[in-house]
MDTraj code that builds the backbone (N, CA, C; nanometers):
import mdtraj as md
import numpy as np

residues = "UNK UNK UNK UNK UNK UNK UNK UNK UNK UNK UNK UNK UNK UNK UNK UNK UNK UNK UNK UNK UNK UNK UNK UNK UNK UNK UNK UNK UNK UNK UNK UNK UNK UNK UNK UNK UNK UNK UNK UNK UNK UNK UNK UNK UNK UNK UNK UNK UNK UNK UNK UNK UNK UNK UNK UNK UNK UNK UNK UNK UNK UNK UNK UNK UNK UNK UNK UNK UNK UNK UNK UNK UNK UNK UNK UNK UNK UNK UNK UNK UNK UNK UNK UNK UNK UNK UNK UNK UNK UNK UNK UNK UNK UNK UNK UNK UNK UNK UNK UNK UNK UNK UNK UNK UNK UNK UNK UNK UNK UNK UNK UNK UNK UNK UNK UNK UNK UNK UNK UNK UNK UNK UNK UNK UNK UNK UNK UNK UNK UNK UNK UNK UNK UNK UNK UNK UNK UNK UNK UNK".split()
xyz = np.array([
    [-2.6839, 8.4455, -5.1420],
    [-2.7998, 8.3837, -5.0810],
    [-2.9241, 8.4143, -5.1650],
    [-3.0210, 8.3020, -5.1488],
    [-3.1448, 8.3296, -5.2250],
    [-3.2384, 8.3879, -5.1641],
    [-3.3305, 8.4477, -5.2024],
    [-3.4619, 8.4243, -5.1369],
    [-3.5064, 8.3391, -5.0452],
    [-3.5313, 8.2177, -5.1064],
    [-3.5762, 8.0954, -5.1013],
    [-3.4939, 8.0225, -4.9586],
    [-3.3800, 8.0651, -4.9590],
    [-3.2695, 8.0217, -4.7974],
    [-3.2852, 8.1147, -4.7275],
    [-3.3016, 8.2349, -4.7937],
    [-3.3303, 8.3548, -4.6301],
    [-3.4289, 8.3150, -4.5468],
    [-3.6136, 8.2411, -4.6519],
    [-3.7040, 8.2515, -4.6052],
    [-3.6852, 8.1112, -4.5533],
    [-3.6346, 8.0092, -4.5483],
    [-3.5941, 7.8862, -4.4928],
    [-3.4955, 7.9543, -4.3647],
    [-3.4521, 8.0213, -4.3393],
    [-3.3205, 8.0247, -4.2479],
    [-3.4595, 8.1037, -4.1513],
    [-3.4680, 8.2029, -4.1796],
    [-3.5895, 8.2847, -4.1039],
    [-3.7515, 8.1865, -4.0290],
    [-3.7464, 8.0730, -4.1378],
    [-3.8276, 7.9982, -4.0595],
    [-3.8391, 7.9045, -3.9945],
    [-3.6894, 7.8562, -3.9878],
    [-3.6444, 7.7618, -3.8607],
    [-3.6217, 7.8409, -3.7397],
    [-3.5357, 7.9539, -3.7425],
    [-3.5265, 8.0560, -3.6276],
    [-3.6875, 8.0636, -3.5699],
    [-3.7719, 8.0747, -3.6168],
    [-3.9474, 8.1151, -3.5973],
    [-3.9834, 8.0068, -3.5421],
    [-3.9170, 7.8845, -3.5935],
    [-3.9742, 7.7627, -3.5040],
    [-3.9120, 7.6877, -3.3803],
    [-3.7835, 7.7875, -3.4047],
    [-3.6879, 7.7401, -3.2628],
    [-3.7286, 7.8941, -3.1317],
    [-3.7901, 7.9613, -3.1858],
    [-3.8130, 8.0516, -3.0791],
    [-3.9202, 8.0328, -3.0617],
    [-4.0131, 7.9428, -3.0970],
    [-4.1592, 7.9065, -3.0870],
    [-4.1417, 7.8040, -2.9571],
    [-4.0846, 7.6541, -3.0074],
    [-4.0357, 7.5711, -2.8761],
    [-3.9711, 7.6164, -2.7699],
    [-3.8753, 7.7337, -2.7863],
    [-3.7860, 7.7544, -2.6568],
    [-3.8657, 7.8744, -2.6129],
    [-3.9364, 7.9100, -2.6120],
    [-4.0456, 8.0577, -2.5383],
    [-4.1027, 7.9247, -2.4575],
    [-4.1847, 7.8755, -2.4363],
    [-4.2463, 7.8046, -2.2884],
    [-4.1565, 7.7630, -2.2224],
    [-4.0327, 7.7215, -2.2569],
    [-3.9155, 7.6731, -2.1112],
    [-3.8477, 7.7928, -2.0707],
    [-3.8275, 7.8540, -2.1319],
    [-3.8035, 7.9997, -2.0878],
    [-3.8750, 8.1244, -1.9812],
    [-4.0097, 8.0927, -2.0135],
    [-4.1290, 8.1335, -1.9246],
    [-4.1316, 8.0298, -1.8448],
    [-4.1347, 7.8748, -1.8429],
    [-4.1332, 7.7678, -1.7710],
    [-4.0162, 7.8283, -1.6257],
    [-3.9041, 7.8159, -1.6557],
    [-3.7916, 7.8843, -1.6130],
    [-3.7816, 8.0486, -1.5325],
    [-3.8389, 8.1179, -1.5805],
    [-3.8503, 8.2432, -1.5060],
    [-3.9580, 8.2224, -1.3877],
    [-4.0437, 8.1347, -1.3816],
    [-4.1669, 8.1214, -1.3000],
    [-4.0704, 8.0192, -1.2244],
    [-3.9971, 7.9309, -1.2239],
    [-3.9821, 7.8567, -1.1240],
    [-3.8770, 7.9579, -1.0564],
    [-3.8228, 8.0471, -1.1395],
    [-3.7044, 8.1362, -1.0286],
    [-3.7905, 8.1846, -0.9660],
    [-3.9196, 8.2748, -0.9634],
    [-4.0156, 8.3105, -0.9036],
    [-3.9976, 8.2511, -0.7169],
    [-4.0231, 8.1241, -0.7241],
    [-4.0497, 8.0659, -0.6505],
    [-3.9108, 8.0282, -0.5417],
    [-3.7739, 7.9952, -0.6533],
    [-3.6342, 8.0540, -0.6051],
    [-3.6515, 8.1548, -0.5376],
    [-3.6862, 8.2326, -0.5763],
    [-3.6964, 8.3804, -0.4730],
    [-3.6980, 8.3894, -0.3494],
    [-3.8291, 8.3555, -0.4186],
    [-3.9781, 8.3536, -0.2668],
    [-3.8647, 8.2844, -0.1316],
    [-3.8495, 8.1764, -0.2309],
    [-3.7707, 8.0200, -0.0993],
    [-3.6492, 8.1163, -0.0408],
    [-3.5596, 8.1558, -0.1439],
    [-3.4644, 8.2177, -0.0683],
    [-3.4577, 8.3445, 0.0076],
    [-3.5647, 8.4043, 0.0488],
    [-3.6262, 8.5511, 0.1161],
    [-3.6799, 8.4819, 0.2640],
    [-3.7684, 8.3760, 0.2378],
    [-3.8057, 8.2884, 0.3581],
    [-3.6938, 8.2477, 0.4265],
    [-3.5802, 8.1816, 0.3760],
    [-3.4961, 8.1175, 0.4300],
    [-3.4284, 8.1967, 0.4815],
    [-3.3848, 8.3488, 0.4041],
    [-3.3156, 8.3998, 0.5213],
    [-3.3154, 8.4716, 0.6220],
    [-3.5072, 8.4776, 0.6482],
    [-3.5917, 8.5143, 0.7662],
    [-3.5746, 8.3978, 0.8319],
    [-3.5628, 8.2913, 0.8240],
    [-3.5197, 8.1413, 0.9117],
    [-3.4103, 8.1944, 0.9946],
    [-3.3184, 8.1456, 0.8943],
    [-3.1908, 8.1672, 0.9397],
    [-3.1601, 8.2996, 1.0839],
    [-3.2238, 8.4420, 1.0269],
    [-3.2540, 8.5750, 1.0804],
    [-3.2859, 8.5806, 1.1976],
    [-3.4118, 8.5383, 1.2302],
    [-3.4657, 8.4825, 1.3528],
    [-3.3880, 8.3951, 1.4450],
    [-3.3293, 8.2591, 1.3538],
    [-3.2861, 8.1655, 1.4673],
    [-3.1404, 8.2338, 1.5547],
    [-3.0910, 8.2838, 1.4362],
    [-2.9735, 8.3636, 1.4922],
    [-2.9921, 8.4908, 1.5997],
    [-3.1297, 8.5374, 1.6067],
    [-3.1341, 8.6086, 1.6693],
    [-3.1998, 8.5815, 1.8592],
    [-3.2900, 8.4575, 1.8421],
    [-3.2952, 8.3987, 1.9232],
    [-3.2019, 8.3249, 1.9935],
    [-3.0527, 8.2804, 1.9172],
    [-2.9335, 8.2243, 2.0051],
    [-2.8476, 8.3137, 2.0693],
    [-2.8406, 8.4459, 1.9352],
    [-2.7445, 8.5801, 2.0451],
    [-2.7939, 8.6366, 2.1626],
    [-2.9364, 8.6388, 2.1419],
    [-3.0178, 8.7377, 2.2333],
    [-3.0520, 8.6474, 2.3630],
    [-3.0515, 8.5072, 2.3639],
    [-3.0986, 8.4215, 2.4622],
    [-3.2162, 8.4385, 2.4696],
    [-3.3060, 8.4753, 2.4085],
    [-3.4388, 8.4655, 2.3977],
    [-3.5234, 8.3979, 2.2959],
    [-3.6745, 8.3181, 2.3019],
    [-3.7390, 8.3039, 2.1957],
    [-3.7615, 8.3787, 2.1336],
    [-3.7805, 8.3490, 1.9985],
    [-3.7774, 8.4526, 1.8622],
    [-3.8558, 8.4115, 1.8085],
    [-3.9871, 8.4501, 1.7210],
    [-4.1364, 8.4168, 1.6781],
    [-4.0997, 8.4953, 1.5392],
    [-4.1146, 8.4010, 1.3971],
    [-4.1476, 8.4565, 1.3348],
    [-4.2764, 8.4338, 1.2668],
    [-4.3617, 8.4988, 1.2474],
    [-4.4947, 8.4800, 1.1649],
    [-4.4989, 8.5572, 1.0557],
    [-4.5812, 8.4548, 0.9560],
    [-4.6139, 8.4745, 0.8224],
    [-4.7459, 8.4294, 0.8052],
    [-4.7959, 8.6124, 0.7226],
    [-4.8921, 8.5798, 0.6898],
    [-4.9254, 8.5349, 0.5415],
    [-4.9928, 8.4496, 0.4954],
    [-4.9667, 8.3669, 0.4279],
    [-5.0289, 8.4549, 0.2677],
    [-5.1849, 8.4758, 0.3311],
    [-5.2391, 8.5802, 0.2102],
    [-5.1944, 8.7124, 0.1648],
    [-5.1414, 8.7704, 0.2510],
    [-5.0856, 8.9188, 0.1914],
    [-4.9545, 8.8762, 0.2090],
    [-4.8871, 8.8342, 0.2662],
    [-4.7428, 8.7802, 0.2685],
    [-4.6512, 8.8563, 0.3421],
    [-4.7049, 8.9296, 0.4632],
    [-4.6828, 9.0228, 0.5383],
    [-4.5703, 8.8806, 0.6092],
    [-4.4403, 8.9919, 0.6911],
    [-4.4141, 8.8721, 0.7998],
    [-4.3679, 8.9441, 0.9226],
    [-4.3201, 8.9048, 1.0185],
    [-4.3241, 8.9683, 1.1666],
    [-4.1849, 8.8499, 1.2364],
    [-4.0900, 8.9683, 1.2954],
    [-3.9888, 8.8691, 1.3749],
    [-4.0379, 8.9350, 1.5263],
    [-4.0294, 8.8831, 1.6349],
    [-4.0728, 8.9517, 1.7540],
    [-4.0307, 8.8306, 1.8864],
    [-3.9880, 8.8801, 1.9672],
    [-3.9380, 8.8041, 2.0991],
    [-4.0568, 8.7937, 2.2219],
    [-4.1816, 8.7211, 2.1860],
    [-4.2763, 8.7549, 2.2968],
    [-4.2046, 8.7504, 2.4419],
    [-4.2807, 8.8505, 2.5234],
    [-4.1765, 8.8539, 2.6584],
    [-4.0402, 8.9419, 2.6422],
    [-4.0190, 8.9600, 2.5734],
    [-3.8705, 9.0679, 2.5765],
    [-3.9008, 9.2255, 2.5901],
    [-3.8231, 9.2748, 2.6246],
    [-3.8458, 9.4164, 2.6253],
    [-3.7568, 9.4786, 2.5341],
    [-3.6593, 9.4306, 2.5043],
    [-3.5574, 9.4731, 2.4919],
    [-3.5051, 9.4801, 2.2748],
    [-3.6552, 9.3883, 2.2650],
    [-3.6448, 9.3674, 2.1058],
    [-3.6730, 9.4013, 2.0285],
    [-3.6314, 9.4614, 1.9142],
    [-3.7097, 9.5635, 1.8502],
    [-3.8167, 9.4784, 1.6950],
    [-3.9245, 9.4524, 1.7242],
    [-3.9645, 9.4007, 1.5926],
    [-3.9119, 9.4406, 1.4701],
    [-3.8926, 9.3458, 1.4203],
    [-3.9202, 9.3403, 1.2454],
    [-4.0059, 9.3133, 1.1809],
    [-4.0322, 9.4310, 1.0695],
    [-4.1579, 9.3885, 0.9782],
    [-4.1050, 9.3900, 0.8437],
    [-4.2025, 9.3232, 0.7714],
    [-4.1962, 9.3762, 0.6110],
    [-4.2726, 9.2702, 0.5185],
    [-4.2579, 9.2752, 0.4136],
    [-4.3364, 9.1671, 0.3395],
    [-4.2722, 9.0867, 0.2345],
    [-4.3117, 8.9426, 0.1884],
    [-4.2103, 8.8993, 0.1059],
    [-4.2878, 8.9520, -0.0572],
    [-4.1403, 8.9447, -0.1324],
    [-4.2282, 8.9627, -0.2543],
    [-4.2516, 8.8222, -0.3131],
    [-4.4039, 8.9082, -0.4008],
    [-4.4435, 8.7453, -0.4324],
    [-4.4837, 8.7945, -0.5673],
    [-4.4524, 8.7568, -0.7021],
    [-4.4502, 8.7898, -0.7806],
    [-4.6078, 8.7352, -0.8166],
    [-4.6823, 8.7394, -0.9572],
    [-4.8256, 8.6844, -1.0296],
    [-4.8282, 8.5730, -1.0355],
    [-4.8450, 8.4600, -0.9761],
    [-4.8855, 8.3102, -0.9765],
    [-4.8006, 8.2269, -0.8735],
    [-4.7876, 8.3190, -0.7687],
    [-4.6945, 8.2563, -0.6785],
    [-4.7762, 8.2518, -0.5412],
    [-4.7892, 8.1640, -0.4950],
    [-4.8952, 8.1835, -0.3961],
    [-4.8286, 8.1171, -0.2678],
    [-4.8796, 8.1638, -0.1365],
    [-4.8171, 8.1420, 0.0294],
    [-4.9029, 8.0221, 0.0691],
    [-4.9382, 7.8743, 0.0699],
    [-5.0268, 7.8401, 0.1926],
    [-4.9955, 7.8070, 0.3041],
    [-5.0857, 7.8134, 0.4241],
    [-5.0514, 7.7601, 0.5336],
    [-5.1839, 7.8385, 0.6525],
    [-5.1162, 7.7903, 0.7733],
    [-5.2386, 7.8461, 0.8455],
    [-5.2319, 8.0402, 0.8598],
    [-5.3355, 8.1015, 0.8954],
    [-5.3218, 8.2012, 0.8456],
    [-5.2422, 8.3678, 0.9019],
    [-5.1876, 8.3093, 0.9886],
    [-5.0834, 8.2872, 1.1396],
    [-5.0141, 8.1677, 1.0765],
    [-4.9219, 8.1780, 1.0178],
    [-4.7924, 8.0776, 1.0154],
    [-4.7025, 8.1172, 1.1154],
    [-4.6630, 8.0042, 1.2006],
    [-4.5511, 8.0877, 1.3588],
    [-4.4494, 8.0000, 1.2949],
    [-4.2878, 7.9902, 1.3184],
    [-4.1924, 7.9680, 1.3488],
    [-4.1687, 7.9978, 1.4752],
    [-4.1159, 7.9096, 1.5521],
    [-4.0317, 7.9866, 1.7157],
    [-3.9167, 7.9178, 1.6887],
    [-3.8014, 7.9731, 1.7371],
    [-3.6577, 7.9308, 1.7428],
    [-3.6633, 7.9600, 1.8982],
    [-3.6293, 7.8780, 1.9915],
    [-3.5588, 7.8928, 2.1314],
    [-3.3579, 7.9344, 2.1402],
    [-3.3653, 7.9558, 2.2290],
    [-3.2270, 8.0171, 2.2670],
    [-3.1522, 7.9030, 2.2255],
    [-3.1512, 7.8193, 2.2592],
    [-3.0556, 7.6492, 2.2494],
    [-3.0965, 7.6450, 2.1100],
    [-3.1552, 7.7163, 2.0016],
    [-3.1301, 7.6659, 1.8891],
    [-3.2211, 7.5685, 1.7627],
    [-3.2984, 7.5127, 1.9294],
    [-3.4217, 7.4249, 1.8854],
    [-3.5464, 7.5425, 1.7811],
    [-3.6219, 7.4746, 1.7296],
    [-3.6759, 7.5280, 1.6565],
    [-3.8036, 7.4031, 1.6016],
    [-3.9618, 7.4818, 1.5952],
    [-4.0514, 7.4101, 1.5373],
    [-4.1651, 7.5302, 1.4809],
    [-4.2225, 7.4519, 1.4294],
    [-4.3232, 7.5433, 1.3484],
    [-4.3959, 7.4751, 1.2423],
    [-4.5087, 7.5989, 1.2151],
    [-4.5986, 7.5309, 1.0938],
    [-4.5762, 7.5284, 0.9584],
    [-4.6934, 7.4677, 0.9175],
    [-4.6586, 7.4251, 0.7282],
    [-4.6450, 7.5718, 0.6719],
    [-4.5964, 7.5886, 0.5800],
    [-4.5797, 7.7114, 0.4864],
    [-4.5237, 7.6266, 0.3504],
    [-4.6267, 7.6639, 0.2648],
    [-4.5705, 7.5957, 0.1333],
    [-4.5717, 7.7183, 0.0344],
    [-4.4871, 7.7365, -0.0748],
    [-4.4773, 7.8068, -0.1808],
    [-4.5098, 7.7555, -0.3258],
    [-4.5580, 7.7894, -0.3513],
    [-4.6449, 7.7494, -0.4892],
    [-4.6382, 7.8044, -0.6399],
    [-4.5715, 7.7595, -0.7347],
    [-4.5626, 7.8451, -0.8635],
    [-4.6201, 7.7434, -0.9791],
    [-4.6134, 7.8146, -1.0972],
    [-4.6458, 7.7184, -1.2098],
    [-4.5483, 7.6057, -1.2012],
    [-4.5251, 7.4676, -1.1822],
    [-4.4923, 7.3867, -1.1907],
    [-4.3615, 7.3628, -1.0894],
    [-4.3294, 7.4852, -0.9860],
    [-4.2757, 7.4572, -0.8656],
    [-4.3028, 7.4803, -0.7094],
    [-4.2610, 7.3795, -0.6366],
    [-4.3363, 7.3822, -0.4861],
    [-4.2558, 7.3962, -0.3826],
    [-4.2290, 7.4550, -0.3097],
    [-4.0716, 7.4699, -0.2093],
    [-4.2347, 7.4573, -0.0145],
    [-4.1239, 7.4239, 0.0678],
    [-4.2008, 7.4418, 0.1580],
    [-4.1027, 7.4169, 0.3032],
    [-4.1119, 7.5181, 0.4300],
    [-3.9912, 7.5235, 0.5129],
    [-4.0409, 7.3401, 0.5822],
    [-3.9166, 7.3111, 0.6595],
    [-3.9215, 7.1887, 0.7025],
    [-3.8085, 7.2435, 0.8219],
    [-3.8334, 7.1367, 0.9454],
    [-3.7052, 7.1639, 1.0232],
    [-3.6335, 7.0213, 1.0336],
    [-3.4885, 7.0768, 1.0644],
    [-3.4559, 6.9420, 1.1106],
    [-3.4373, 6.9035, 1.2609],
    [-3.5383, 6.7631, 1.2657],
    [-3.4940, 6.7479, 1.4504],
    [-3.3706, 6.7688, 1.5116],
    [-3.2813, 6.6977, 1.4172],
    [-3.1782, 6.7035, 1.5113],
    [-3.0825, 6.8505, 1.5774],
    [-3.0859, 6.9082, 1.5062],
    [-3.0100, 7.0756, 1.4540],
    [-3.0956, 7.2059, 1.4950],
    [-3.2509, 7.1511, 1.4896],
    [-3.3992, 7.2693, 1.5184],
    [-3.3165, 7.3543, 1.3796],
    [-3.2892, 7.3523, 1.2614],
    [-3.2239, 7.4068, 1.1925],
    [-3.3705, 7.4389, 1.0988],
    [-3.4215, 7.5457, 1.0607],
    [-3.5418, 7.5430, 0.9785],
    [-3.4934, 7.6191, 0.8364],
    [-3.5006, 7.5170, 0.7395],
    [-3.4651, 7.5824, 0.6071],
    [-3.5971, 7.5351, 0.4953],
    [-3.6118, 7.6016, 0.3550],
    [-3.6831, 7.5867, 0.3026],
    [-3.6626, 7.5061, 0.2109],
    [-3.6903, 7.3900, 0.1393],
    [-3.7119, 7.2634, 0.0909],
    [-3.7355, 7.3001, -0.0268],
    [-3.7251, 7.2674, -0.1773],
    [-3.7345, 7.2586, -0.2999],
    [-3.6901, 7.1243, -0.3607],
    [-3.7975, 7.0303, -0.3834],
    [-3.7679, 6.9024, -0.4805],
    [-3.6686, 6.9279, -0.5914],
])
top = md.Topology()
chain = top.add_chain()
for i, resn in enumerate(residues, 1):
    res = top.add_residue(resn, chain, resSeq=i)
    for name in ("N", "CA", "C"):
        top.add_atom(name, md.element.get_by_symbol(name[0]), res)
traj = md.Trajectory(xyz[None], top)
């Protein structure tokens, strides 16, 4: 090998790690947001299941700016809250009202407010379905 092909071989590598570094970072930021969606969803899921075993309504709230969240059975005695917070990594942001509620009823039904998730170039946000009260989180 020459010179002359090392410094040719070395500077295509330089220009293929030049193009593939932003989809790569592109890519780690939208898992970001994978995350986020799949931590929400299985506080959905968490709740609704816990409102069908227990026969009681089940409230979950999220707070949207610190990203604190809360499962709790208003009216029960018998329930022990859950707390904790989601992680939200640097450019990932919660909106919604500032009190986001979910309620799941015993039968399964289920409604609640907007909560959208937000990253560099991805957007996930929970939705329910009428028919099922099934509340999962949405990603285009």
């Amino acid at each position: 090998m020459t010179l002359v092909e090392l410094v040719v071989v070395v500077l295509l590598i330089g220009i293929a790690a030049a193009v593939a570094a932003p989809a790569v970072r592109r890519a780690a930021e939208l898992d970001d947001v994978g995350r986020i969606a799949a931590e929400l969803d299985g506080l959905l899921v968490s709740a609704r299941r816990s409102a069908v075993e227990r026969a009681v309504a089940v409230e979950l709230v999220v707070a949207p700016e610190s990203g604190r969240y809360w499962i709790t059975a208003p009216g029960a005695t018998s329930f022990a809250t859950v707390e904790g917070v989601l992680s939200r990594p640097g450019g990932v942001t919660l909106s919604g009202p500032p009190r986001t509620r979910f309620t799941f009823q015993p039968d399964g039904a289920a409604a609640g407010d907007s909560l959208w998730i937000e990253g560099a170039g991805a957007r996930a946000w929970v939705a329910f379905d009428p028919l099922t009260g099934d509340g999962r989180v949405v990603r285009p």
